[in-house]
SEMIZA-971512 format. One line per 2 residues: number of its first residue (from 0); their letters; for each residue x, y, z of N, C-alpha, C, CB. Coordinates in Angstrom, 2 decimals, always signed. Glycine has a CB too. Layout:
REM SEMIZA-971512
NUM	A	X/Y/Z/X/Y/Z/X/Y/Z/X/Y/Z  ...
END
This chain:
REM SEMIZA-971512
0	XX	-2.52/+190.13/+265.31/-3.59/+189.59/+264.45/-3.21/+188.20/+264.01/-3.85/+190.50/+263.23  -4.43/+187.44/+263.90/-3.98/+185.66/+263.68/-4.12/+185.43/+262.67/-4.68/+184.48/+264.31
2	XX	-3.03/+185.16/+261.88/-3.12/+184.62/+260.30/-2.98/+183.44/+259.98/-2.25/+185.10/+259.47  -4.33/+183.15/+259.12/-3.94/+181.50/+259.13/-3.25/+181.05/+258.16/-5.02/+180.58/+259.10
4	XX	-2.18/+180.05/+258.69/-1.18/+179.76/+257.74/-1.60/+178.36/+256.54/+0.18/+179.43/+258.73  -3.26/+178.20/+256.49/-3.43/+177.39/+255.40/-4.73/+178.42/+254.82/-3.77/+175.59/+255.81
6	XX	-3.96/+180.00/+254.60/-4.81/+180.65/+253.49/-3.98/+180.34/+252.45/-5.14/+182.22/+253.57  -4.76/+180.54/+251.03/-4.59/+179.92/+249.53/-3.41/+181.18/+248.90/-6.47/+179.86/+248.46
8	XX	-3.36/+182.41/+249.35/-2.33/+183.21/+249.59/-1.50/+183.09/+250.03/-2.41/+183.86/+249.95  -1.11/+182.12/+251.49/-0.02/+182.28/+252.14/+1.27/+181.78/+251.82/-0.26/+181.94/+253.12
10	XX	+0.87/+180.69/+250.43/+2.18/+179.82/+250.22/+2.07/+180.14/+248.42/+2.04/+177.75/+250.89  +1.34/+180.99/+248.09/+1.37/+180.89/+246.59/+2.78/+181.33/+245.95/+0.21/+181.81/+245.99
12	XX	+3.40/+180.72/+244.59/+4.04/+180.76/+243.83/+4.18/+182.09/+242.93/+3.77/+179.80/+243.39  +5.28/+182.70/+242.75/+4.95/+183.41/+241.27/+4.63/+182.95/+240.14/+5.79/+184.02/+240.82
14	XX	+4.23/+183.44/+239.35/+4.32/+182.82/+237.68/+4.79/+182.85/+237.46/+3.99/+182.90/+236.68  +4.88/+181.99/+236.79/+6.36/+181.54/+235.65/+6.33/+182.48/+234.71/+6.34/+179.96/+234.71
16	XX	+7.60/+182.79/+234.84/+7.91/+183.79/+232.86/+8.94/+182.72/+232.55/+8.94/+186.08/+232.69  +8.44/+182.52/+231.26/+9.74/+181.97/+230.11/+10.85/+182.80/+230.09/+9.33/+181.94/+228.49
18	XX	+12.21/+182.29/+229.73/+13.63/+182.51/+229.96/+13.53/+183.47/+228.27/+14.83/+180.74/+230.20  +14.00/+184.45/+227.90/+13.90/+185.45/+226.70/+14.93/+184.09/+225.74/+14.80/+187.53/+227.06
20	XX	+14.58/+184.28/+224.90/+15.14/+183.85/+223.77/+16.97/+184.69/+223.34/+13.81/+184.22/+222.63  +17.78/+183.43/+223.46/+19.20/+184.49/+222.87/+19.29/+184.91/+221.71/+20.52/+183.93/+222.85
22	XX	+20.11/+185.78/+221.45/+19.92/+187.12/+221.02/+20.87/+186.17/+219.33/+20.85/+188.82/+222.33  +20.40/+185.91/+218.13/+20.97/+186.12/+217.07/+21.66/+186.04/+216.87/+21.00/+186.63/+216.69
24	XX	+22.42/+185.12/+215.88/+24.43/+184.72/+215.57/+24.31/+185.73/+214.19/+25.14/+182.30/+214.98  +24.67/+186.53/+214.34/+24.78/+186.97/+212.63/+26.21/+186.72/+212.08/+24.45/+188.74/+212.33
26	XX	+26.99/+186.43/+212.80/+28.07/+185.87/+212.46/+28.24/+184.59/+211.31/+28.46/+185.55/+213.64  +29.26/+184.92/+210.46/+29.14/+183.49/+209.32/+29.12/+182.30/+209.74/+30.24/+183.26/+208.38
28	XX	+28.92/+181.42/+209.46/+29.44/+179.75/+209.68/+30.94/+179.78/+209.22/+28.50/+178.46/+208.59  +31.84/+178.77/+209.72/+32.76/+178.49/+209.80/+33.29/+178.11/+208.05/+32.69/+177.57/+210.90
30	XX	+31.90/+177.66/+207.61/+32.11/+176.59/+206.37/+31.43/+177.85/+205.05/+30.86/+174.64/+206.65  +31.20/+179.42/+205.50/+31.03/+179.72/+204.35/+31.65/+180.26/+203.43/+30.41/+180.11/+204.36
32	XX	+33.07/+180.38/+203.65/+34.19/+180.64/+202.57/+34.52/+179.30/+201.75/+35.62/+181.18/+203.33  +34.06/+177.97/+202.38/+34.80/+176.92/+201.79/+34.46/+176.91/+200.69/+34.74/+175.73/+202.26
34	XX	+35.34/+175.98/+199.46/+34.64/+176.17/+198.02/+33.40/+175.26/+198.22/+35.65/+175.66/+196.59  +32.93/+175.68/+196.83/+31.60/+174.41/+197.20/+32.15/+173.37/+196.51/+29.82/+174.66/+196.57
36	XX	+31.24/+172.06/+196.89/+31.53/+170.93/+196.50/+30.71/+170.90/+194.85/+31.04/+169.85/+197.72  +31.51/+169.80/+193.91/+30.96/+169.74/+192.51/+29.46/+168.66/+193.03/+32.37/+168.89/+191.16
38	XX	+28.61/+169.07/+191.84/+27.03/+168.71/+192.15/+27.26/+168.03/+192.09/+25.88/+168.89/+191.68  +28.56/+167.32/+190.78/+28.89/+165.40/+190.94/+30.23/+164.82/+190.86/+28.20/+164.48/+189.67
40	XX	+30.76/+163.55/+190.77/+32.19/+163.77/+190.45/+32.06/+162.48/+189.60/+33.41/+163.85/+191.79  +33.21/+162.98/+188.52/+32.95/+162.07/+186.94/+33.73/+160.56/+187.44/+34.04/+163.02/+185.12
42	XX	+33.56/+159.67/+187.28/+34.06/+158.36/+187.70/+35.07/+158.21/+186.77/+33.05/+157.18/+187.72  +35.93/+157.60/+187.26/+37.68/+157.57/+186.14/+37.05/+156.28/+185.39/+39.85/+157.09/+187.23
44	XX	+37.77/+156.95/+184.28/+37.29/+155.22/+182.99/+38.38/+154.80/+182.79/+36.54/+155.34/+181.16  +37.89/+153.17/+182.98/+38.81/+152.07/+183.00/+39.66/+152.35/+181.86/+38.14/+150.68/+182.93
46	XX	+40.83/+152.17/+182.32/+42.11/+151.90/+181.44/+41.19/+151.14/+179.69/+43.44/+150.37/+182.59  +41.09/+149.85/+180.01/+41.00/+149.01/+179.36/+39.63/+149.37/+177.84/+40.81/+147.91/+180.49
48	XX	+38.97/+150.71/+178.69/+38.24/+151.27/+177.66/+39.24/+152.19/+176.80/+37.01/+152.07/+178.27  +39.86/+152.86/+177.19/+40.74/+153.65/+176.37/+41.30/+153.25/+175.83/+41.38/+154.31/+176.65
50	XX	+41.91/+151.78/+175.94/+42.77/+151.14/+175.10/+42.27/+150.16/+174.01/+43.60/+150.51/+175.88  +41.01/+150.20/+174.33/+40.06/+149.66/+173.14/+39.84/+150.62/+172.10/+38.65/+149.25/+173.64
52	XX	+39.60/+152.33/+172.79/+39.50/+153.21/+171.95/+40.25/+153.82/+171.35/+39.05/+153.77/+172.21  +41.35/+153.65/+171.45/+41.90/+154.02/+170.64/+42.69/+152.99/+169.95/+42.41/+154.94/+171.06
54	XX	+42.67/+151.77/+170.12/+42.93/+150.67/+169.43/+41.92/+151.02/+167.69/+42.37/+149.18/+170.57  +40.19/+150.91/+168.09/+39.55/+150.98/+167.21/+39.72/+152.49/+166.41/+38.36/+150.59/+167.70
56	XX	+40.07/+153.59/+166.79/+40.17/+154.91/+165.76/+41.58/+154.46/+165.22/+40.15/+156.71/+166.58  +42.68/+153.72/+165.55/+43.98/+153.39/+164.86/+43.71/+152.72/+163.72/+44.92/+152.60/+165.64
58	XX	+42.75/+151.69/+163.55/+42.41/+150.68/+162.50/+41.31/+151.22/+161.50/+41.90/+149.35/+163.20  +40.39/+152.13/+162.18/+39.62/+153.32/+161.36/+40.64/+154.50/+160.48/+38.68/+154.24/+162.59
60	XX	+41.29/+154.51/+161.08/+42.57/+155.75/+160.61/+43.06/+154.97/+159.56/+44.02/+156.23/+161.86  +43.50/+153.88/+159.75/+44.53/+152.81/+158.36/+44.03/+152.47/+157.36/+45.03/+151.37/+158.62
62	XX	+42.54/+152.05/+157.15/+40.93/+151.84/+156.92/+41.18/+153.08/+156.12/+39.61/+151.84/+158.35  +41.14/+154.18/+156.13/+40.66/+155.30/+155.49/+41.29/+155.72/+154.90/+40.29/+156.11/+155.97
64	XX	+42.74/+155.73/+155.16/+44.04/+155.58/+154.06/+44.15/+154.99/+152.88/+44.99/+155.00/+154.51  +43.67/+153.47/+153.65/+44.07/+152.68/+152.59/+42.61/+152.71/+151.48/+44.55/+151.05/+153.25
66	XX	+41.48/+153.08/+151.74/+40.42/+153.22/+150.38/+40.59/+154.39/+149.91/+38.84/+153.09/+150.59  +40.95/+155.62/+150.11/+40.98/+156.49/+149.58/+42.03/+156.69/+148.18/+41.09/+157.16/+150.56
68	XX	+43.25/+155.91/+148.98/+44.33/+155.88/+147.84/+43.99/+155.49/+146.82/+45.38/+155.21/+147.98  +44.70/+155.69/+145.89/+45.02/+154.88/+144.34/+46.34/+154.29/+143.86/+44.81/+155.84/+143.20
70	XX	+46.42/+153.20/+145.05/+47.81/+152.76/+145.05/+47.03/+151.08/+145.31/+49.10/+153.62/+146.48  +46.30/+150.99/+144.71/+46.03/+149.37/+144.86/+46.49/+148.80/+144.09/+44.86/+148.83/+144.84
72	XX	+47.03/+148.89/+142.75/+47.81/+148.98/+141.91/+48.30/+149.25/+140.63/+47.92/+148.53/+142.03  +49.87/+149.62/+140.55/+50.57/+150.47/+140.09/+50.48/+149.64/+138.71/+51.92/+150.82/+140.86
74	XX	+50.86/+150.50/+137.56/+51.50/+150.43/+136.34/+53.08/+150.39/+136.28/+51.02/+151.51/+135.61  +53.32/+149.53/+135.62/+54.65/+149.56/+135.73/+55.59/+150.04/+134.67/+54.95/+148.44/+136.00
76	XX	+56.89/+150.79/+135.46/+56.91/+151.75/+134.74/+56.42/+153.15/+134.70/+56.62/+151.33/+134.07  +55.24/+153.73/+135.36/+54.51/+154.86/+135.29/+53.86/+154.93/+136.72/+53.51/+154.84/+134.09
78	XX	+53.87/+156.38/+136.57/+53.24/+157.19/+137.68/+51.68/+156.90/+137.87/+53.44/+158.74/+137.38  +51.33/+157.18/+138.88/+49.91/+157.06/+138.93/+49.33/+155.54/+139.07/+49.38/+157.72/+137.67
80	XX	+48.20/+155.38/+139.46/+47.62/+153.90/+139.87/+46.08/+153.79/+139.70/+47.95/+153.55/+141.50  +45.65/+152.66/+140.05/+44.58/+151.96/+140.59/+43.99/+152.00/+141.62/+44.72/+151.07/+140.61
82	XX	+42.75/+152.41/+142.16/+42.19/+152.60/+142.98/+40.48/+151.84/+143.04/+42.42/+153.91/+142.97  +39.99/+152.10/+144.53/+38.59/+152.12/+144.72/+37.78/+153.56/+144.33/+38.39/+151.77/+146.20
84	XX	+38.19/+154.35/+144.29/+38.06/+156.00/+143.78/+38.35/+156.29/+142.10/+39.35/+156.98/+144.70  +39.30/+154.99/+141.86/+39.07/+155.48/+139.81/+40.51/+154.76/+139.53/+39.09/+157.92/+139.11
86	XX	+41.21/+155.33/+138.50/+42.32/+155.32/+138.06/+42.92/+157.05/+138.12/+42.19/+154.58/+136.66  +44.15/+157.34/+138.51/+45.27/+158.14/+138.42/+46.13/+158.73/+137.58/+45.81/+157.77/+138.86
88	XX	+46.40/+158.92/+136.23/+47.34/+158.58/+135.75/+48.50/+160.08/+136.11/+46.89/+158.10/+134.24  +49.72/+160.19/+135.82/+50.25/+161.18/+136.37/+51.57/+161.56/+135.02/+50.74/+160.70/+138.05
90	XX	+51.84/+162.26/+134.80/+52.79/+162.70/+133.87/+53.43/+164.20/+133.98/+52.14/+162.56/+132.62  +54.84/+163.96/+133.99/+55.35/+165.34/+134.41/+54.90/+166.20/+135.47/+55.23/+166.08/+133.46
92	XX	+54.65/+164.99/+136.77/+54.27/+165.61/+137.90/+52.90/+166.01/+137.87/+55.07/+166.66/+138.15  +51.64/+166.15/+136.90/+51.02/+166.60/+136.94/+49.63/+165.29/+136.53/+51.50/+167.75/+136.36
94	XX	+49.08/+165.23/+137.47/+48.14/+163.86/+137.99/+46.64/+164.47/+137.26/+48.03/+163.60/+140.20  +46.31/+163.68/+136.95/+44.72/+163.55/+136.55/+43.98/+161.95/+136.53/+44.59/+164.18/+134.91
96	XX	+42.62/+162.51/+137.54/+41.75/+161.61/+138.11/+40.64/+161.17/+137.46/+41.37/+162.02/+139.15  +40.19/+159.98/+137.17/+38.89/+159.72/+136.76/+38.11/+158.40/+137.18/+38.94/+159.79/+135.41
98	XX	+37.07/+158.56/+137.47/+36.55/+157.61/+138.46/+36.23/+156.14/+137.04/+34.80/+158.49/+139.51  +35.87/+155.21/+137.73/+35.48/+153.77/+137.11/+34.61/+154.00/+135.92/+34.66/+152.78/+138.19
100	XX	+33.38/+154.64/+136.62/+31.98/+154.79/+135.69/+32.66/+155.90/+134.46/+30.33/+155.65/+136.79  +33.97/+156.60/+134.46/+34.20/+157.37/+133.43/+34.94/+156.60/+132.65/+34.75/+158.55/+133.70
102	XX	+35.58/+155.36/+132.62/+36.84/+154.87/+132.27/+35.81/+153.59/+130.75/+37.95/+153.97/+134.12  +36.21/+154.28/+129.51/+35.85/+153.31/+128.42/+36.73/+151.85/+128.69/+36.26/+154.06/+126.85
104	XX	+35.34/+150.79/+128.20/+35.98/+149.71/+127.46/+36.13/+148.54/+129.00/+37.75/+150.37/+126.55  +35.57/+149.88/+130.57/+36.05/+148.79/+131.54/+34.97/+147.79/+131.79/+36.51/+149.40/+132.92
106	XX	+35.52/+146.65/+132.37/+34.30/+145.71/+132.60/+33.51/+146.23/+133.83/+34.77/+144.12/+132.86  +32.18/+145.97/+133.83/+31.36/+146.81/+134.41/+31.53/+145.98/+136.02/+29.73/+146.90/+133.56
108	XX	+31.99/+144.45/+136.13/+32.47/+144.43/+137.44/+33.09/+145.20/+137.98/+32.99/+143.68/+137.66  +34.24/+145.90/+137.34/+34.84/+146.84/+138.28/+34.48/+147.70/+139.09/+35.41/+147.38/+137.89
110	XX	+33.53/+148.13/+138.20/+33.20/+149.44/+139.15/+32.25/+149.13/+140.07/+32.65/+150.70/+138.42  +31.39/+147.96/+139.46/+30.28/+147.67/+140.69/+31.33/+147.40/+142.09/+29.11/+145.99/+140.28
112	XX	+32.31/+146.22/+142.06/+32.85/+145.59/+143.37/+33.50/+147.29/+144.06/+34.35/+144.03/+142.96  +34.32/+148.18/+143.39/+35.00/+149.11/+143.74/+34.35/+150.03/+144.89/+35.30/+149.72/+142.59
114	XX	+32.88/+150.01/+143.68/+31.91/+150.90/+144.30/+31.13/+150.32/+145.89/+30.75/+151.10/+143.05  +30.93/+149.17/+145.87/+30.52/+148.18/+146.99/+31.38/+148.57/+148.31/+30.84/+146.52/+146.52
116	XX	+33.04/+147.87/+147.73/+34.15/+148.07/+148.43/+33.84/+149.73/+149.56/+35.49/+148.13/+147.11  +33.71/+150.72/+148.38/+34.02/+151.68/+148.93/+32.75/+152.56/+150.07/+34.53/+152.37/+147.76
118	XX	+31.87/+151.87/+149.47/+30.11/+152.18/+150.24/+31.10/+151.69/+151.90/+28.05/+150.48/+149.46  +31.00/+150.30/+151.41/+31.27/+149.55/+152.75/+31.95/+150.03/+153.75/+31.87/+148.51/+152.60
120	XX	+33.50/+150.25/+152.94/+34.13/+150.76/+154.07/+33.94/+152.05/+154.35/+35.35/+150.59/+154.02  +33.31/+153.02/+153.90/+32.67/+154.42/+154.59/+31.88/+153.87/+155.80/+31.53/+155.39/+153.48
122	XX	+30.72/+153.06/+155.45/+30.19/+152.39/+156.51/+30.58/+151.68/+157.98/+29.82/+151.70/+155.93  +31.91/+151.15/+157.83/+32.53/+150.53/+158.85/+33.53/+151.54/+159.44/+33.15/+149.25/+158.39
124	XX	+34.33/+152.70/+158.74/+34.99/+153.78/+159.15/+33.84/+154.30/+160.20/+35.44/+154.80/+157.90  +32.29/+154.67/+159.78/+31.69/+155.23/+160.25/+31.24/+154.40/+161.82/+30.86/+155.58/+159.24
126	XX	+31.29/+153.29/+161.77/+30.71/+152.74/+163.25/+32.14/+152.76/+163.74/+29.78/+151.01/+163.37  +33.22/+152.68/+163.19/+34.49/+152.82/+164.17/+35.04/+153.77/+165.03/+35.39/+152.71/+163.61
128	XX	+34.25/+154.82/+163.94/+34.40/+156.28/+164.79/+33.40/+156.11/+165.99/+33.91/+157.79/+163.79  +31.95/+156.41/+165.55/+31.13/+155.85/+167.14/+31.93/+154.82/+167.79/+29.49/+155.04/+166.95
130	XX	+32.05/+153.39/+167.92/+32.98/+152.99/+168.55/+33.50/+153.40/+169.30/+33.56/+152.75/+168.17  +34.73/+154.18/+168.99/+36.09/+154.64/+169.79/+35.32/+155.89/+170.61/+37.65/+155.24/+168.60
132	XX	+34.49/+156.91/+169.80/+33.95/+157.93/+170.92/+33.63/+157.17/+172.14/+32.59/+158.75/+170.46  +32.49/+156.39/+172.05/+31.82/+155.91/+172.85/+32.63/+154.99/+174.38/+31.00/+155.15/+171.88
134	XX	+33.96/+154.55/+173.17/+34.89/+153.75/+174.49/+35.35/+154.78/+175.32/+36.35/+152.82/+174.02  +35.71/+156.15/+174.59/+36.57/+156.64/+175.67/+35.96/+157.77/+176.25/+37.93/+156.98/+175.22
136	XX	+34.64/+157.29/+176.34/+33.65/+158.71/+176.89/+33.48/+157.51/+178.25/+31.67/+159.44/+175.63  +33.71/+156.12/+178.20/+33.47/+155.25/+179.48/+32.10/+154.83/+179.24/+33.65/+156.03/+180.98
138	XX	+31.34/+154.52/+178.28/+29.79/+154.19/+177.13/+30.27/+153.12/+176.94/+29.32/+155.07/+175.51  +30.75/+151.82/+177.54/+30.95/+150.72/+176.08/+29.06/+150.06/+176.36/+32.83/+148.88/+176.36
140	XX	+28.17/+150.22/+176.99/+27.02/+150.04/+176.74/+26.30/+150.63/+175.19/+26.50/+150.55/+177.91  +26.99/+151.99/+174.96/+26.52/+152.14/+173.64/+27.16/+151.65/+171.98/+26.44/+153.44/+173.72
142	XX	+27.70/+150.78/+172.48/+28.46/+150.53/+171.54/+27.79/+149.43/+170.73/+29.75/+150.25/+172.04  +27.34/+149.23/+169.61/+27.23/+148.76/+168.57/+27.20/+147.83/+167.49/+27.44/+149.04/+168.51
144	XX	+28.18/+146.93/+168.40/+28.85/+145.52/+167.00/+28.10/+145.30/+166.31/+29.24/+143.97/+167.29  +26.50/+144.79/+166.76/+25.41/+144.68/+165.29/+25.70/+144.75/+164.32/+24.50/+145.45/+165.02
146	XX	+25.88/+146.12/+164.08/+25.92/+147.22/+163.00/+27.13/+147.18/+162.33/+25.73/+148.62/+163.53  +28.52/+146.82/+163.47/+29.53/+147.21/+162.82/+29.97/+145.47/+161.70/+30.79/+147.88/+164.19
148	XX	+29.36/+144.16/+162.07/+29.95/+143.61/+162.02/+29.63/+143.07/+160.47/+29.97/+143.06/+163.11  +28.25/+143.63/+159.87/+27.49/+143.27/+158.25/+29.17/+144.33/+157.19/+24.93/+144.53/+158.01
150	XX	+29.02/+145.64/+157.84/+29.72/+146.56/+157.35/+31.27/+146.17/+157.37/+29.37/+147.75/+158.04  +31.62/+145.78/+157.88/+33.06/+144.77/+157.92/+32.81/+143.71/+156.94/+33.42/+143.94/+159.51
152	XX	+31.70/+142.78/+157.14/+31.63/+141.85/+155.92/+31.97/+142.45/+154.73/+30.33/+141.28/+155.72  +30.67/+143.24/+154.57/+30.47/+143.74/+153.46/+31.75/+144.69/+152.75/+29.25/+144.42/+153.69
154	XX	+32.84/+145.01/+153.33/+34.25/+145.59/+152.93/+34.62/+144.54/+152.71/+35.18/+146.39/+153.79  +34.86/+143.48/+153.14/+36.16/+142.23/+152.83/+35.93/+141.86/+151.80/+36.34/+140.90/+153.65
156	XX	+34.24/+141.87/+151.51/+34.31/+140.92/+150.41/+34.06/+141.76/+149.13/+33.23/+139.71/+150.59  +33.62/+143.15/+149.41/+34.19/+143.67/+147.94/+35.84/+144.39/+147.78/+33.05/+144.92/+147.44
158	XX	+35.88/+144.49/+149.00/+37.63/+144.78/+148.22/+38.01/+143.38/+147.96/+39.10/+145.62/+149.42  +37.63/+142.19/+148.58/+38.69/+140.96/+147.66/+37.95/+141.03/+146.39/+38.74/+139.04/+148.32
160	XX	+36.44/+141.33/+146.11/+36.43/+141.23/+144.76/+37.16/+142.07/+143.48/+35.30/+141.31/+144.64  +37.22/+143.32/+144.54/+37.87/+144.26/+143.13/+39.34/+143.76/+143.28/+37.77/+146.31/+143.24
162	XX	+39.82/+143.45/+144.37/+41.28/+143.29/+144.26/+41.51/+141.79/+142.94/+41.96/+142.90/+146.17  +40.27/+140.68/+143.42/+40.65/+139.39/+142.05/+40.52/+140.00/+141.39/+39.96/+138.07/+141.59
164	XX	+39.00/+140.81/+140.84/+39.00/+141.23/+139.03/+40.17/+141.75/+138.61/+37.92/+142.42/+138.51  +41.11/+142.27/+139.24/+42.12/+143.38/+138.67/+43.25/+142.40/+139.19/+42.06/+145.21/+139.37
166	XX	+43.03/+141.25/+139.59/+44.99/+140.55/+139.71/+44.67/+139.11/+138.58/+45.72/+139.66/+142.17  +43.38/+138.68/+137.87/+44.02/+137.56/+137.53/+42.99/+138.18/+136.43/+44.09/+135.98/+138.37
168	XX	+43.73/+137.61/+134.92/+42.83/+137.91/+133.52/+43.42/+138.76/+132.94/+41.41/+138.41/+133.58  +42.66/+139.37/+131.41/+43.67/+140.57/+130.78/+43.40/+141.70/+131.75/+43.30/+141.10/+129.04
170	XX	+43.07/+142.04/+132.73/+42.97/+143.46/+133.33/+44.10/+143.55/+134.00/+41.77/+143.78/+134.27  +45.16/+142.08/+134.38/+46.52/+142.45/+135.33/+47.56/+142.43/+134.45/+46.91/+141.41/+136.59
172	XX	+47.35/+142.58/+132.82/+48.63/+143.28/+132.05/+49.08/+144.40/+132.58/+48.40/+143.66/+130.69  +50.38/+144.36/+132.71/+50.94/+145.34/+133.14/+50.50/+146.54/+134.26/+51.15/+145.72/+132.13
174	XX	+49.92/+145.63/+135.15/+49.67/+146.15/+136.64/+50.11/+145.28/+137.79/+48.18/+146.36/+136.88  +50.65/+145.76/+138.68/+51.30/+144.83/+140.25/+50.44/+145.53/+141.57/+53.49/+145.21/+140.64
176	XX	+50.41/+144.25/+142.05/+49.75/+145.25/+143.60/+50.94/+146.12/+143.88/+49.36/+144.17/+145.35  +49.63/+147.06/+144.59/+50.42/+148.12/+145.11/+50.24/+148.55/+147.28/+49.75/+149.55/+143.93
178	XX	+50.31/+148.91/+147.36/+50.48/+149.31/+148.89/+48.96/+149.60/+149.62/+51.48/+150.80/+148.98  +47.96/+150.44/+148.71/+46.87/+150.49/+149.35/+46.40/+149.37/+149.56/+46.07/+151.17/+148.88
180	XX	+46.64/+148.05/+148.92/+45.87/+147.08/+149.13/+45.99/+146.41/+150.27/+45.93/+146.37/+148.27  +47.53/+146.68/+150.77/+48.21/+145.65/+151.76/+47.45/+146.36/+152.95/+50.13/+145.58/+151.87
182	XX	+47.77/+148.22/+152.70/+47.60/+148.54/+154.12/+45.73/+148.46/+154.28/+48.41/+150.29/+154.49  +44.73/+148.72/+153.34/+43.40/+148.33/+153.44/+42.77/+146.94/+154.41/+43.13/+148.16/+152.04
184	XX	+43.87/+145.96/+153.60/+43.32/+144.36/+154.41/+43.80/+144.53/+155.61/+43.94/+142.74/+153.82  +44.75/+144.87/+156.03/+45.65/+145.49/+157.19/+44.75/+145.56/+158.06/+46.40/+146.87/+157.02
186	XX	+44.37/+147.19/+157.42/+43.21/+147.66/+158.04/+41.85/+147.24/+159.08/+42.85/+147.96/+157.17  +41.84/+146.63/+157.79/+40.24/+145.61/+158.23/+40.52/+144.80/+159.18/+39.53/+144.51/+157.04
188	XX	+41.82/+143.77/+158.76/+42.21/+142.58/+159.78/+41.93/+142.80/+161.54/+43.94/+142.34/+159.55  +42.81/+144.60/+161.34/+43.20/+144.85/+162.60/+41.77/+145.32/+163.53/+44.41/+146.01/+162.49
190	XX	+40.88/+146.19/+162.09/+39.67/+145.92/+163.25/+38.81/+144.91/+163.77/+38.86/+146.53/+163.05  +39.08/+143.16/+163.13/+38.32/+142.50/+163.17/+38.75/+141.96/+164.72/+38.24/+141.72/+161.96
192	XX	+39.88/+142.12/+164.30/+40.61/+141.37/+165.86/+40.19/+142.33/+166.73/+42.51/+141.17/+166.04  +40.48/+143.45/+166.75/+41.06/+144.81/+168.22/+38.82/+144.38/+168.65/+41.89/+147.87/+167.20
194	XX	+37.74/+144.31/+167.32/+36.62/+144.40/+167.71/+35.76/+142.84/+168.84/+36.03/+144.76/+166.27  +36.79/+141.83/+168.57/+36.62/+140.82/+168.80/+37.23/+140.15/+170.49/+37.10/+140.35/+167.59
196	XX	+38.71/+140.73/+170.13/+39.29/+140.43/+171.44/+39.25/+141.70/+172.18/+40.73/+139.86/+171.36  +39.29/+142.51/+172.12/+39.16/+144.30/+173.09/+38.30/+144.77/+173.09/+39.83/+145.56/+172.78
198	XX	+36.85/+144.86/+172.32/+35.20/+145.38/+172.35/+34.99/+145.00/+172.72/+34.25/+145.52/+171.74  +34.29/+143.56/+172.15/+33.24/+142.68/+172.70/+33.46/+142.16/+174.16/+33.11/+141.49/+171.79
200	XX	+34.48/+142.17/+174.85/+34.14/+141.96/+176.08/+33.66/+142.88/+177.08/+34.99/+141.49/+176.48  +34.32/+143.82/+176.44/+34.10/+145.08/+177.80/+32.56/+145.59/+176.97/+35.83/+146.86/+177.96
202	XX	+31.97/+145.31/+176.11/+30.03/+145.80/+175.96/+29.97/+144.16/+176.65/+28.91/+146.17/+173.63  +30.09/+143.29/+177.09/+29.31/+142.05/+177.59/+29.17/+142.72/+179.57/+30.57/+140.14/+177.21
204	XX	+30.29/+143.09/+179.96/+30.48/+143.83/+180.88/+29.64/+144.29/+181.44/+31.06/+144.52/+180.70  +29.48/+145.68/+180.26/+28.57/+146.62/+180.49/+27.29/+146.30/+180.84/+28.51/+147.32/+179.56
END
């Protein structure tokens, strides 16, 4: 029988089947025991902030010593002193306190400059502390001088006032400076500088 070799049958193809899909890794990844990575990593803070910060809580620390005391000055001869907080007096070991506004007969400068003095430097303790947080959190963007630098005024110039009323006139009979005063100006000095040469550059920085 004669078959013709250009029937549409004679040379046809199979169909194509697609190749099956391989079969599933259920197996772990290589990488799923590894630890995980932190969502971020904290950037190291410059030396030069830490050493600002804690420059400024050292001079806040001396600052807070020195107003609290009642050693601005002594009686001589006797226990107990002069202060921004009152007068002291002390006998047989046994001390009793009384502030300015309690003290008869005083001139009413005193207590105003004392009281000034002592507003103030709460005020400047208080931005010194922000300050120093802020340096050594690696923040000197939040840092402050504005604020800190009226509140510094405003200490110098009432502790020099209470310190004149009480060194020249009858109020320095028989009183001598005493130690809070030295280490107070101390104080202040050291934050004017540490805020001037070690702050202010590294917030210009920022």
């Amino acid at each position: 029988m004669y078959t013709n070799s250009n029937s549409p049958h004679s040379n046809s193809n199979p169909p194509y089947v697609p190749a099956p899909p391989p079969p599933p890794n259920f197996a772990e990844p290589s990488h799923a025991n590894a630890a995980p990575l932190p969502s971020f990593v904290t950037p190291a803070i410059d030396p030069r902030l830490k050493a600002a910060g804690l420059a400024i809580l050292a001079s806040g620390t001396v600052l807070l010593l020195g107003a609290l005391t009642k050693s601005w000055f002594v009686a001589s001869g006797k226990e107990g002193g002069l202060g921004l907080l009152g007068i002291e007096a002390c006998r047989r070991g046994v001390c009793q306190s009384v502030s300015w506004f309690d003290v008869p007969r005083v001139p009413s400068q005193i207590a105003i400059f004392a009281t000034t003095a002592l507003i103030a430097c709460a005020a400047t303790i208080a931005m010194l502390l922000h300050t120093g947080v802020m340096l050594l959190r690696g923040e000197p963007e939040r840092v402050r001088l504005g604020f800190l630098a009226p509140a510094l005024g405003c200490a110098v110039l009432g502790a020099g006032a209470f310190v004149s009323t009480l060194a020249f006139g009858d109020a320095a009979r028989g009183i001598t400076l005493g130690w809070s005063t030295v280490v107070t100006f101390a104080g202040l000095l050291a934050t004017a500088i540490t805020a001037l040469v070690m702050v202010r550059p590294l917030t210009k920085i920022a």
